[in-house]
C-alpha positions in Angstrom: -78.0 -21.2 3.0 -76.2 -18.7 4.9 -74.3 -15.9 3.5 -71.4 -14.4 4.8 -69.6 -11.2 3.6 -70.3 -8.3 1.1 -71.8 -8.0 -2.1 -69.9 -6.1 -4.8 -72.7 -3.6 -4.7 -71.8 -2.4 -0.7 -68.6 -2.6 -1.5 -68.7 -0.2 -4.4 -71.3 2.0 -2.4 -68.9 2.1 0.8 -65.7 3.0 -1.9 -68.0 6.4 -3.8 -68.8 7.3 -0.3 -65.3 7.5 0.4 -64.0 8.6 -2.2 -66.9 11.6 -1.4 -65.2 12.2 1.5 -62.4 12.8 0.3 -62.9 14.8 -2.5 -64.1 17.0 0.4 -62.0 16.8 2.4 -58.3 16.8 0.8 -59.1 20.4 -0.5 -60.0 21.7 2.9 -56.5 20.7 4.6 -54.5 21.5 1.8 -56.5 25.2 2.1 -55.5 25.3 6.2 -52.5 23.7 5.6 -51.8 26.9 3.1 -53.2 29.6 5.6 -50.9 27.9 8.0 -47.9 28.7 6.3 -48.8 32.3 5.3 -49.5 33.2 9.1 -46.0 31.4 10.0 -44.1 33.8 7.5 -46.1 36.7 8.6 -44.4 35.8 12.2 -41.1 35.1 10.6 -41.4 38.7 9.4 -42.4 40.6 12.8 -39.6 38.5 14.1 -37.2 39.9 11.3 -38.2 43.7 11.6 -37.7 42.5 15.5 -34.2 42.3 14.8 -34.1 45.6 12.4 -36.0 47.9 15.5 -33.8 46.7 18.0 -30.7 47.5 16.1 -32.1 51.2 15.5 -33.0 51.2 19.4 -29.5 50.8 20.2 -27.5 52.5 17.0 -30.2 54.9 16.0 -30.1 53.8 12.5 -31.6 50.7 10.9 -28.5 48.4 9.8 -27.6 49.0 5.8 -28.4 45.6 4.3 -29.8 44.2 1.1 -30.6 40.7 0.8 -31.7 38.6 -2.2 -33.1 35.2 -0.5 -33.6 33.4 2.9 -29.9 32.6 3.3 -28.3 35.9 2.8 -30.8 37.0 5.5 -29.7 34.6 7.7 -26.4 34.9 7.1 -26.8 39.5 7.4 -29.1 38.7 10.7 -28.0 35.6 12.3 -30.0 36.2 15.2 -33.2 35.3 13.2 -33.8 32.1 12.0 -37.2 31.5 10.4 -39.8 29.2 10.9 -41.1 28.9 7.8 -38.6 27.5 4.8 -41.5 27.8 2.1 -41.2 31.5 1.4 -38.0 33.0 0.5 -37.2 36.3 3.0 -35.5 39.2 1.3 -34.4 42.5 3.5 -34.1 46.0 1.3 -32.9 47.9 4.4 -31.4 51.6 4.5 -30.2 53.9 7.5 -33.8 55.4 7.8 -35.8 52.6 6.5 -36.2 49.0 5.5 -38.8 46.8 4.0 -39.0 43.2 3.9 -40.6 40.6 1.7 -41.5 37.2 2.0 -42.6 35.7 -1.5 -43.9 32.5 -2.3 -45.2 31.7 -6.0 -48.0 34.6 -6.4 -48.3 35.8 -3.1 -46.0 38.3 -1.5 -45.8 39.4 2.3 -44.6 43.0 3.4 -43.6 44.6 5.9 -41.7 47.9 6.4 -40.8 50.2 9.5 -43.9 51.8 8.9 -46.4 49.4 9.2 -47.3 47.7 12.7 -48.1 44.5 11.0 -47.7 42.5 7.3 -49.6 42.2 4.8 -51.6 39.2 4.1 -52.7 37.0 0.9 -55.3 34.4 0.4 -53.2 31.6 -1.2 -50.0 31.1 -3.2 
């Protein structure tokens, strides 16, 4: 007799392999895929205070602007336009200072005139 094929026992065997696999593996790119996003709106906000230092390089003074979500930034600074549309950008900016946010669920980016770079968090 000759048998051809598999037996339900390699077949079930190959499937809890793979579902081992996966169970490993699923977590691990959702926890880059996360980090990616956090560095891309730590580079959305360097490119944001960017904007801010070059208006106080040519006017001396940081342009008086509060903003309450990523299109009101856009719209106050038109010549940024983020990269990341997870994380919602707000600008609290005075004539001697500014600070700017980037939020997303429980983790919350910073950056201010005052600090060279932002602020980092694990996961949101």
């Amino acid at each position: 007799m000759n048998n051809q094929g598999f037996t339900l026992i390699e077949l079930m065997i190959v499937i809890v392999i793979l579902a081992i696999i996966a169970s490993i593996a699923i977590p691990s790119y959702s926890n880059y895929v996360k980090k990616a996003h956090i560095k891309a709106a730590q580079s959305d906000l360097v490119a944001l205070s960017l904007v801010l230092e070059n208006t106080y390089q040519r006017t001396l003074s940081y342009p008086v602007q509060t903003t309450s979500n990523t299109a009101t930034t856009k719209t106050a600074f038109s010549s940024w336009n983020p990269s990341e549309t997870i994380f919602s950008y707000k600008v609290n900016s005075t004539a001697g200072a500014y600070t700017i946010t980037a939020t997303k669920d429980n983790c919350t980016l910073t950056m201010s005139n005052t600090s060279s770079s932002p602020t980092s968090c694990d996961t949101y």
